[in-house]
N, C-alpha and C positions, 0 to 999 in steps of 0.2 A: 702210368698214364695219368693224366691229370683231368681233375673233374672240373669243370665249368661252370657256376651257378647262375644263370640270368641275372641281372642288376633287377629286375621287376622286382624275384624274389628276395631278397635283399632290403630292400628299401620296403616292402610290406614287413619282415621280421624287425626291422629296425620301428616302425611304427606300433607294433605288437608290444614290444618290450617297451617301448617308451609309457602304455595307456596301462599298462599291468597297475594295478593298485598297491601303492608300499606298505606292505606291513604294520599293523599297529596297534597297541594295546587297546581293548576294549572298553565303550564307557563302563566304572563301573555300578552292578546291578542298585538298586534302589535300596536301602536298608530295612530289613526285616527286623519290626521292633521285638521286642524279647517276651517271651510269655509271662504271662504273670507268675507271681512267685506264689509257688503252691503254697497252700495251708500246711497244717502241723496233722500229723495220725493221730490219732483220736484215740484213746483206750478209758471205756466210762465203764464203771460197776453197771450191774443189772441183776437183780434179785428177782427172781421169777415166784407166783403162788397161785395158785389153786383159791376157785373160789370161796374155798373156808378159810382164807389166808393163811395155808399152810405152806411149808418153801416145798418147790417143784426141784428135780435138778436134770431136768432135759430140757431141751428150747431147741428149737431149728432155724439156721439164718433165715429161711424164707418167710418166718415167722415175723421177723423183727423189721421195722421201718423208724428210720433215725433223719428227722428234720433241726436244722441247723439255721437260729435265727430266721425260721421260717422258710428254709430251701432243702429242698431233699437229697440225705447222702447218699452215696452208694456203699452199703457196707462191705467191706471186706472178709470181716469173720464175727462168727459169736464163740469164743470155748470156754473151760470151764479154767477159770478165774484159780489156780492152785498157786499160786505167789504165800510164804508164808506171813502170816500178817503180826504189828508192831501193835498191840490193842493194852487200853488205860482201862481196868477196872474201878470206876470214880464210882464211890457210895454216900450215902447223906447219910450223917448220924447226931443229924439234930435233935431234940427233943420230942418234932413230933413225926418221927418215924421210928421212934422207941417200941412200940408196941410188937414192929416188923423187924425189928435189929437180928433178931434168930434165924428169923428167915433170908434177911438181907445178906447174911453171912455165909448160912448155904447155899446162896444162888451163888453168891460171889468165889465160894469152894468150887463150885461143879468148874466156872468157866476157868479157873488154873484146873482142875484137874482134865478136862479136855483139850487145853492145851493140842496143837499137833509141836512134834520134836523140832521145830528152826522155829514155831512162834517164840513172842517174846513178851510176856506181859509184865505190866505194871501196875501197883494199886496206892491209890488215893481218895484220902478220908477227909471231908471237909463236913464247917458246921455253919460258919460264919464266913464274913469277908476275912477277917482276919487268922481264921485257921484252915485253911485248905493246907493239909499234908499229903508229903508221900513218904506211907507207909512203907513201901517196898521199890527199889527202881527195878526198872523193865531185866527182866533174868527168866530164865528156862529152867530154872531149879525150882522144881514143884513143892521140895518140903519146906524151901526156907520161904517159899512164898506163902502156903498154907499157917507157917509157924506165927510171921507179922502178921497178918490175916488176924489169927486169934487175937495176938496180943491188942489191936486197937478195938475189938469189941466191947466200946462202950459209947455213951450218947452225951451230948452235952450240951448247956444252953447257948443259948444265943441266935440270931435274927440268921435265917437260910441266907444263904448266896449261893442261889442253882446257875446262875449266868456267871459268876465268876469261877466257878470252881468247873465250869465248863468249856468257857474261855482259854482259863491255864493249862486245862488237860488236856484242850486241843493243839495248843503252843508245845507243850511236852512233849505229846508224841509225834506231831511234825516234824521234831527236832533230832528224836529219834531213826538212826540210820539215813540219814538225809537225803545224804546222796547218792542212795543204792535204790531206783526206780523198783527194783525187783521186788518188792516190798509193800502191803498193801499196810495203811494206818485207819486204826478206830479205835474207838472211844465206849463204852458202855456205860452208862450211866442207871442206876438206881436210886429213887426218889420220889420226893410228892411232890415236886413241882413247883413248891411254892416259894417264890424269890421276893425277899423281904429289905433285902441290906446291899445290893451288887455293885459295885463299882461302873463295871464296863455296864454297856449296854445291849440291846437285845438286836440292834442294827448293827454294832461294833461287833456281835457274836458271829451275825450270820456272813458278812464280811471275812472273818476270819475263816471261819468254813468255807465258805467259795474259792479262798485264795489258797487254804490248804490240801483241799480234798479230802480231809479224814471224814470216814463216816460216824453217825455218831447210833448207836440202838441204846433206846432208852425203854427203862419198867417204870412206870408212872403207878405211884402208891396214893393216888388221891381219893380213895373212896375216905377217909374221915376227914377232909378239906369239906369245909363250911358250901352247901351251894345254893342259896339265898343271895342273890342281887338284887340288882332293879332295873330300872330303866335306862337309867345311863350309868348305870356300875355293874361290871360281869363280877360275879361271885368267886371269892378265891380258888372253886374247883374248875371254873371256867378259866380263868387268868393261866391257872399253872398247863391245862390241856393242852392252850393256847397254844402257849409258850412251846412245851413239848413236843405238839404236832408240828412247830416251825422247824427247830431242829434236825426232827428226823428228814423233812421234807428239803429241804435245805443240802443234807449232806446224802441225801443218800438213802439213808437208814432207815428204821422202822420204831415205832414207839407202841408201847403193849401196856395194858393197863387190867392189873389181875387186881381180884377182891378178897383172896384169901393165900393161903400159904401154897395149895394147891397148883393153882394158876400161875402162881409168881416163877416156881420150879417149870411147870411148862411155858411159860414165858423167856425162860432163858433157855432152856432147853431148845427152844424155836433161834435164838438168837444165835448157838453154840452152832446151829445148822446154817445158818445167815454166812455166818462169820469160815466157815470151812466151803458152803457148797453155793457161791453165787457164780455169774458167769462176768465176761469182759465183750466187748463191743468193740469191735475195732474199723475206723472207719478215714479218710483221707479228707479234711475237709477242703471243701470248694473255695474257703475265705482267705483276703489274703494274710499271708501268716506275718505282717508288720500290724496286723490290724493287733492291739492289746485291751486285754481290761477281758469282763464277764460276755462268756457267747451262753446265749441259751440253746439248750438242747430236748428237744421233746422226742419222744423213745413210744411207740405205738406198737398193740401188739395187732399182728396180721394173721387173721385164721384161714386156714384153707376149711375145704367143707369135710365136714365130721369133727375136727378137730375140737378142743373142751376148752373152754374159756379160760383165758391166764390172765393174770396182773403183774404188772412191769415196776417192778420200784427202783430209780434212777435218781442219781442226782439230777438239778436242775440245769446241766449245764455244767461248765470247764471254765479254768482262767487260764489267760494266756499273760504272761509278762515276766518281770527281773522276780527274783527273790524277794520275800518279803524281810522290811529291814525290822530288827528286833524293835518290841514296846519297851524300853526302857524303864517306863511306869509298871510294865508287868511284871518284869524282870525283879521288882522291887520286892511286889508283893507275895511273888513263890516262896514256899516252904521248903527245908529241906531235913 
C-alpha cells in the first residue's frame, strides 16, 4: 500500500531545511596572554643564635618571614643546610700579628681537623699585596694539610693587604667545584684588620661577594691596632672593624673579635659550628626571573608567644645573572 504525504507537509519540510543554519567554525576565543615567568627558587644561608650569640640549631618555618625587594615571600621550607662545604682557611702573617702567630696556627689546626669527610679545605697565607700564597690546595687529607700548616709558620714584613688577600680567596674558592650547586663555599679569615697596601677595593670586594655567594667568618685580632682618631679620621681599630663588619655582613657570615688566646679558640670553635650547623631557606620568588643584577632580601625572625628570642644572620640578598667573567688583573696577581 502506498503512503500519501499531503503537499502542505512537504513544502513546510522543505522550508525547515532551507532556515537550518550551516554549520561553521567558531569565532575564535580572545587570546589569553601568558602569565608571567616565575622567578627563580631561592636557597639563602641562615645562621640562627641565641641571644648571647651563640649558634642555635633548631628554627621552625613559621618562625621565619622572608621579604623580597620589599614584598613578602611565601616560604617553602627551612632545613638544616648539610651540603658538604669548599672553605679557604686565609691567615695574616704580617708582622703585626706576630705576637698571635701560635695561636693563629691552632685556630687554623682545629678548623682542618674538624673537617666533616666530603669538606674540602684549603689554606692561604698572605702578608702584602704581593705575597698572598697558597700554602695548601683545597684537599680532605688532614695530615698533609696540618703538615703545610706548620711549615708556613712564620711572619714577615711588609704593608697588610686584608682586601686583597680576600678578594682572591673569594675568587678561589668560587672556582672551586663550580658547577656542582650541591656545595656550599666560604672563606675564614684570621687577622687584624688592618689594610695598608690593597689593590682592589673595598666596593670591588663586596661586589665580588654578592655575585659569588661565599660566606666569609672572620676573627678580628684588633685589640693592639692604635684607637686614637679624631674628628674626621676613624682610628686604625675603627677602619679595620669597619671593614670586617662589612664583609661578614655582606656575605652572610659572622666576624668575632677575641682579646686573648682563650677567645680566639672559642671564636672558631663557634665558627667550626657555623660552618656544620646553619639552616637553607627555601622560597619561589614572586619577581620576574628576566629581572638580573642584586635583589635584596630581608629574613625576619617571627616569635610565636613563649618562644625565646633568636637572631637571624643572612646574607643581604642573591644575584641573579650569567657567570661572572674572570679579572684578568687578578689572575695575574695569584700565587701559586
Amino acid at each position: 500500500m502506498r503512503i500519501k504525504i499531503p503537499l502542505i507537509v512537504l513544502v513546510l519540510c522543505l522550508v525547515l531545511v532551507l532556515f537550518v543554519p550551516t554549520p561553521r567554525a567558531q569565532d575564535p576565543a580572545p587570546a589569553v596572554p601568558p602569565p608571567p615567568p616565575a622567578g627563580p627558587t631561592v636557597g639563602l644561608s641562615l645562621i640562627v643564635t641565641d641571644k648571647d650569640n651563640k649558634g642555635v640549631t633548631s628554627i621552625r618555618k613559621d618562625q621565619v618571614r622572608v621579604l623580597e625587594d620589599g614584598v613578602e615571600q611565601t616560604v617553602l621550607g627551612v632545613e638544616a643546610d648539610e651540603r658538604p662545604v669548599d672553605y679557604v682557611i686565609v691567615f695574616d702573617a704580617s708582622g703585626s700579628t706576630k705576637r698571635f702567630l701560635l695561636a693563629i696556627l691552632d685556630a687554623a689546626k682545629l678548623l682542618i681537623q674538624n673537617r666533616r669527610p666530603e669538606d674540602q679545605v684549603a689554606i692561604v697565607r698572605f702578608v702584602n699585596s704581593d705575597t698572598i700564597e697558597k700554602v695548601h690546595e683545597f684537599s680532605s687529607d688532614v695530615t698533609a694539610l696540618l703538615k703545610d700548616l706548620d711549615s708556613s709558620a712564620f711572619v714577615s714584613g711588609g704593608q697588610s693587604a686584608v682586601v686583597d688577600a680576600l678578594y682572591l680567596s673569594t675568587e678561589y674558592v668560587a672556582e672551586q667545584n663550580k658547577a656542582n650547586d650541591a656545595r656550599r663555599k666560604a672563606v675564614v679569615v684570621i687577622t687584624d684588620g688592618e689594610d695598608r697596601s690593597s689593590f682592589y677595593t673595598q666596593e670591588k670586594l663586596v661586589k665580588l661577594l654578592r655575585e659569588t655567594g661565599a660566606q666569609v667568618f672572620l676573627v678580628g685580632l684588633v685589640i693592639d691596632l692604635d684607637q686614637q682618631g679624631s674628628i674626621t679620621r676613624s682610628s686604625p681599630r675603627q677602619k679595620a672593624e669597619k671593614l670586617l663588619n662589612t664583609v661578614a655582613e655582606e656575605s652572610g657570615g659572622r666576624v668575632f673579635y677575641p682579646t686573648d688566646k682563650k677567645e680566639l679558640i672559642e671564636a672558631t670553635t663557634q665558627i667550626i659550628l657555623d660552618l656544620r650547623a646553619q639552616f637553607r631557606i627555601k622560597y619561589q620568588s614572586t619577581q620576574d626571573a628576566s629581572k638580573k643584577g642584586f635583589r635584596k632580601v630581608d629574613v625576619k625572625f617571627v616569635p610565636a608567644p613563649g618562644d625565646e628570642k633568636r637572631n637571624f644572620v643572612t646574607p643581604p640578598g642573591y644575584f641573579v645573572g650569567p657567570p661572572i667573567p674572570s679579572d684578568k688583573k687578578s689572575e695575574k696577581k695569584k700565587k701559586s
